[in-house]
C-alpha positions as CSV (number, residue, x, y, z in Angstrom):
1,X,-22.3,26.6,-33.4
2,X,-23.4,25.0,-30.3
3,X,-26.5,23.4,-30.2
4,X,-29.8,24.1,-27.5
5,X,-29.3,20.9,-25.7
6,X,-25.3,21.5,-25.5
7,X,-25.7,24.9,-23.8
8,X,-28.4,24.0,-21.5
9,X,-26.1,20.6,-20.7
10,X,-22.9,23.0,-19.8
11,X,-25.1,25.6,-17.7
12,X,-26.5,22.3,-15.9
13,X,-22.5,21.0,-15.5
14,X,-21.6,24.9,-13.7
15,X,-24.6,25.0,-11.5
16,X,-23.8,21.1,-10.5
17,X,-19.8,22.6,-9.7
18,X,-21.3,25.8,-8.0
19,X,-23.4,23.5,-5.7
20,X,-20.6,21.1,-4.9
21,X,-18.3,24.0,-4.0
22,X,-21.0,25.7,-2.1
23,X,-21.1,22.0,0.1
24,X,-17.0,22.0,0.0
25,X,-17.2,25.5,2.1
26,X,-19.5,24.9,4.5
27,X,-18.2,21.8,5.7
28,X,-15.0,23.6,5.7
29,X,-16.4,26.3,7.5
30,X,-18.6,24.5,10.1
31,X,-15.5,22.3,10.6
32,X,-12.9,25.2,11.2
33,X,-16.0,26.6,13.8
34,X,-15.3,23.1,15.7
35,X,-12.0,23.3,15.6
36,X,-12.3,26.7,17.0
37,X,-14.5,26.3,19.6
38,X,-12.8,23.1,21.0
39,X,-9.1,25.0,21.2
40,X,-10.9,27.9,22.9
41,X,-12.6,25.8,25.5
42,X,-9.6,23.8,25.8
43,X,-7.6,27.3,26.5
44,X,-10.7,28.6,29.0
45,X,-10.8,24.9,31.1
46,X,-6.6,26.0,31.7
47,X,-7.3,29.0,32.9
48,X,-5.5,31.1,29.9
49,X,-8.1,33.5,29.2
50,X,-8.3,34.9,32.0
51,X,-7.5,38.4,32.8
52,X,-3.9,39.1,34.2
53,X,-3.0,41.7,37.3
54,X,-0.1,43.6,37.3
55,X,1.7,44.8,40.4
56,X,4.5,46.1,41.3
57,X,6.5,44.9,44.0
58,X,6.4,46.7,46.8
59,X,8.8,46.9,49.8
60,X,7.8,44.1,52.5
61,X,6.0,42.5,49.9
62,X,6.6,38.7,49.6
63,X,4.3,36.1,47.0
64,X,2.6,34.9,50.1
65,X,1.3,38.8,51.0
66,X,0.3,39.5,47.5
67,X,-1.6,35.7,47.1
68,X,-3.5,36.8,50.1
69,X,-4.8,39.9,48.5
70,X,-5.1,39.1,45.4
71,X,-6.2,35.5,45.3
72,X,-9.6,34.3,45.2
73,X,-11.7,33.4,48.3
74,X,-11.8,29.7,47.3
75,X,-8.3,28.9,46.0
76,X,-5.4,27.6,47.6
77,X,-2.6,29.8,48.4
78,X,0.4,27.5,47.4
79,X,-1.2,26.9,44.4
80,X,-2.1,30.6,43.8
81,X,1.7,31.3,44.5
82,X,2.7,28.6,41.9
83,X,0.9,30.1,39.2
84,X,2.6,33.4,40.1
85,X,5.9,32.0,40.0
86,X,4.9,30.5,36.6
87,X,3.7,33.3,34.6
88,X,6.4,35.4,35.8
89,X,9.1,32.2,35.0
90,X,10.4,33.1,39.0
91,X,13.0,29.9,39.9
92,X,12.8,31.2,43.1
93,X,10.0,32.6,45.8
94,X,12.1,35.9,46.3
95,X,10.9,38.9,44.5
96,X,12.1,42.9,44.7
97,X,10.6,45.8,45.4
98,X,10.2,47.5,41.9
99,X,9.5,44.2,40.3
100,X,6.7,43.8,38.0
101,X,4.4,40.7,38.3
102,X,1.7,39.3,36.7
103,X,-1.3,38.2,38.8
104,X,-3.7,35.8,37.5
């Protein structure tokens, strides 16, 4: 038989291990939320959450045609073209009709 101060010293032990997992998670937590946020903004400042086009490749159409409708107002052509060619892993500028692209 256990006495009164035993079971009030072992419900003070499980409350002290309660709290000290309770800290454990939400340091865990609030450090997984950094982690999180820092990839993501890492991803955004890239460029890799943007939205992507897709087009098909129409006859007459070359990457320079479809930069100039497609790219935005204050970006560089060449460098619009670039990231064309490398989200559609193109070793060359020449592109098909029929051929699907993605447009950043």
């Amino acid at each position: 038989m256990k006495t009164l101060s035993a079971l009030t010293y072992n419900k003070r032990k499980r409350l002290q291990k309660r709290q000290r997992l309770a800290k454990v998670l939400v340091f865990l937590s609030a450090w997984c939320l950094i982690i999180i946020l820092a990839v993501s903004q890492g991803s955004i400042a890239r460029g890799e959450n943007q939205s992507l086009q897709t087009v098909v490749v129409s006859g007459g159409d070359t990457l320079w045609t479809l930069a100039q409708e497609h790219a935005p107002a204050d970006q560089d052509l060449r460098s619009y073209i670039a990231r064309i060619r490398e989200l559609n892993h193109l070793s060359h500028p020449v592109i098909y009709p029929g051929q699907i692209l993605e447009l950043p």
